[in-house]
C-alpha positions as CSV (number, residue, x, y, z in Angstrom):
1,X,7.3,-25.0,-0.7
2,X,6.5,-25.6,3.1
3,X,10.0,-27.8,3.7
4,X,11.5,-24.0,3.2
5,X,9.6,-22.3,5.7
6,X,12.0,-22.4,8.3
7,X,14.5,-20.4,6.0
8,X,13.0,-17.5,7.7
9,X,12.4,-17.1,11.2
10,X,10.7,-13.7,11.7
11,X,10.0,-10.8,9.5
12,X,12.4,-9.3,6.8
13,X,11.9,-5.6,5.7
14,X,14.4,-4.0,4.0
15,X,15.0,-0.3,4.7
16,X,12.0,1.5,2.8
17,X,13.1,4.3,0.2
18,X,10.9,7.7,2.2
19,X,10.3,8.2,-1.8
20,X,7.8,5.7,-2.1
21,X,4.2,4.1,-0.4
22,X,5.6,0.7,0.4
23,X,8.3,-1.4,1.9
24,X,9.7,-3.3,-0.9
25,X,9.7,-6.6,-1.0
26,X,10.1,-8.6,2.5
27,X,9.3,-11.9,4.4
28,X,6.3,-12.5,6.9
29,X,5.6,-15.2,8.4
30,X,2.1,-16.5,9.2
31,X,0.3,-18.4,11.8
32,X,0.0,-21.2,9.7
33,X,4.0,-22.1,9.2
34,X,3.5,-20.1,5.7
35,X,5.7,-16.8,4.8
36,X,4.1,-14.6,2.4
37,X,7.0,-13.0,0.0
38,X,6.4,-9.2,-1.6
39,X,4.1,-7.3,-1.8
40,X,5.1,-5.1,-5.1
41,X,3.3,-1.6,-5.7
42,X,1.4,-1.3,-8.9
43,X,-1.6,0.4,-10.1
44,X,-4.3,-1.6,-9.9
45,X,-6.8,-1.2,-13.3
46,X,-9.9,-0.4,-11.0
47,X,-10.0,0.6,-7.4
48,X,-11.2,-2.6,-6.3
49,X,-9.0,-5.0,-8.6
50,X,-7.7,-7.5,-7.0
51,X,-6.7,-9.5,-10.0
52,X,-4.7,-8.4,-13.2
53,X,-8.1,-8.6,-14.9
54,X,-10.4,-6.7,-13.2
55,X,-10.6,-3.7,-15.3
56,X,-12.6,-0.5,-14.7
57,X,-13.2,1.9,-17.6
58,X,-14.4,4.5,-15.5
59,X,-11.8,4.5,-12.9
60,X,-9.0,4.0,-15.4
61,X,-10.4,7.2,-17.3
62,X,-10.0,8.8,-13.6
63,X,-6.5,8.0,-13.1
64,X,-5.6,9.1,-16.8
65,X,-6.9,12.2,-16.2
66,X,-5.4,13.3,-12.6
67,X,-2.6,15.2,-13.7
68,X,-0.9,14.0,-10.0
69,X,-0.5,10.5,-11.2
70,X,1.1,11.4,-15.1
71,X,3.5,14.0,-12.8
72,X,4.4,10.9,-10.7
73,X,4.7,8.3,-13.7
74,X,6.9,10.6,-15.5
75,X,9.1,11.1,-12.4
76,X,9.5,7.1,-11.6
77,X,9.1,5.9,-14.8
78,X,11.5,3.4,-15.0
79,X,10.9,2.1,-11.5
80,X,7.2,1.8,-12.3
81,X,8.1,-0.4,-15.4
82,X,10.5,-2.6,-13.3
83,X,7.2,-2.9,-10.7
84,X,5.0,-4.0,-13.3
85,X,7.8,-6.0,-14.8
86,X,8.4,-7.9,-11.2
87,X,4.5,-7.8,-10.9
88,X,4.1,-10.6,-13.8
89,X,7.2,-12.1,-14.2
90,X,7.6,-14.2,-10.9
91,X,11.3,-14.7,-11.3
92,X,12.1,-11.1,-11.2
93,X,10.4,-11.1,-7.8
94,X,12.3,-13.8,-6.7
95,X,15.5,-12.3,-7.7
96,X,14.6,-9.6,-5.8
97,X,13.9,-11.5,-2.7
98,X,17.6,-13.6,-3.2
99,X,18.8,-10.4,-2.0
100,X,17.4,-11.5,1.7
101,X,17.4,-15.1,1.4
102,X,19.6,-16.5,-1.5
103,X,18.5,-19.9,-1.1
104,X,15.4,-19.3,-2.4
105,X,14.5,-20.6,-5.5
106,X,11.3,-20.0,-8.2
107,X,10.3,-23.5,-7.5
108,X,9.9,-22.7,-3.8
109,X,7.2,-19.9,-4.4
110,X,3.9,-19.4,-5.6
111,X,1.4,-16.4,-5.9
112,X,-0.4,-15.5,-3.4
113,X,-3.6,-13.3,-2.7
114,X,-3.6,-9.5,-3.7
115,X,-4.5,-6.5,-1.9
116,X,-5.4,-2.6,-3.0
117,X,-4.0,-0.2,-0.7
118,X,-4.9,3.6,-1.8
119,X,-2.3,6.1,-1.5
120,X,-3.3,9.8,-1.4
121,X,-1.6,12.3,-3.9
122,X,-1.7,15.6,-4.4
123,X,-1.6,17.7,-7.9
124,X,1.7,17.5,-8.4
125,X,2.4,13.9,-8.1
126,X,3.5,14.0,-4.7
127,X,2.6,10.9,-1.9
128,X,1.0,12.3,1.0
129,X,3.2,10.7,4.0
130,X,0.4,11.1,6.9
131,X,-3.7,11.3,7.3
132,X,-6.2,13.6,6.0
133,X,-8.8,15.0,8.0
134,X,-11.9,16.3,6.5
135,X,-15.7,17.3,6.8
136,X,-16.7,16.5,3.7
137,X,-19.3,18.5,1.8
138,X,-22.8,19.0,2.3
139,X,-25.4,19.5,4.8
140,X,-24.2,16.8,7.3
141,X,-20.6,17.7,7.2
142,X,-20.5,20.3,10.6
143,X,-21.2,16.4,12.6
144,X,-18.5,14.4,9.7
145,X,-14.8,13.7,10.3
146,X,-13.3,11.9,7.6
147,X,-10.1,10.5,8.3
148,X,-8.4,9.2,5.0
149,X,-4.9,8.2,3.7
150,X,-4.2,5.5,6.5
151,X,-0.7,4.0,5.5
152,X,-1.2,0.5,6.5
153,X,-3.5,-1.7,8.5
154,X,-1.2,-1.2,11.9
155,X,-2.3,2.7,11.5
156,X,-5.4,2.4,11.8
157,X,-5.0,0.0,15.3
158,X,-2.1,2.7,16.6
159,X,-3.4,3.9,19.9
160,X,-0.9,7.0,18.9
161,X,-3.1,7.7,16.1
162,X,-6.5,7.3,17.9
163,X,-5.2,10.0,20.3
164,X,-4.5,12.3,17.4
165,X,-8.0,11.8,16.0
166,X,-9.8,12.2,19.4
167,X,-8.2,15.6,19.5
168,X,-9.4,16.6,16.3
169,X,-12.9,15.6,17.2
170,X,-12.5,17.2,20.8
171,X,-11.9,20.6,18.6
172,X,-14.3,20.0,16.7
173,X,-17.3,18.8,18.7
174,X,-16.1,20.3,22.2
175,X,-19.8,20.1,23.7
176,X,-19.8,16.5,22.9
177,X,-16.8,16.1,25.2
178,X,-17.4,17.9,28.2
């Protein structure tokens, strides 16, 4: 509901819990007037499914299989159910936003777009917290660096982090910097 828009001035994250690959719910405010409430984390069905019903056989096989991701559902398996719960039931979500802005009713929200955001894991089910460089495989990887597992779309514009990768590539390819 646009009449509640002013509820929330500027953005509203919640302290994130350093055991899991996302914020929690909060508040952002768009250029438009709109906020966007959320986002949850669950695992999407295929790696590009945007919606509840995009489906991948292939990739759903893949995610089965990576004993990473059974270690990590195991661990979190109630707070993966509550995800999923808040994920389809819209006034779970909104409970969970009251927290930040108690006026805010069911009647004042309505679903927005969705995103896929992959999080890198290792074997044993753990989130890796920062980037992964690599060279790939093959004949071309000597001239490859592969820089995977950036954490959000503000990473990947962090002058910080551009730094970090021109080093890399300065010890990789020093001829190419002198």
């Amino acid at each position: 509901d646009s009449s509640k828009n002013g509820l929330v001035n500027g953005n509203i994250y919640p302290v994130p819990d350093p055991r899991f690959p996302f914020l929690g719910v909060h508040f952002t405010p768009r250029m438009d007037g709109s906020i966007w409430l959320g986002p949850n984390a669950i695992l999407a069905f295929s790696r590009e499914g945007y919606k509840p019903t995009d489906i991948n056989v292939r990739d759903m096989k893949e995610f089965a299989t990576f004993s990473g991701l059974r270690k990590l559902a195991c661990k979190y398996f109630s707070f993966g159910v509550g995800e999923m719960y808040r994920g389809v039931n819209l006034s779970a979500q909104v409970a969970q936003l009251k927290r930040y802005v108690p006026s805010l009713t069911v009647a004042d929200v309505r679903r927005g777009p969705s995103g896929v955001r992959a999080q890198a894991m290792d074997d044993s089910g753990n989130l890796v917290d920062d980037f992964v460089f690599d060279n790939g495989t093959g004949q071309l990887s000597a001239h490859m660096l592969h820089v995977r597992n950036a954490p959000s779309p503000g990473a990947t514009s962090s002058l910080a982090i551009a730094s970090m990768i021109i080093e890399r590539a300065e010890k990789q390819w020093p001829h190419a910097f002198q």
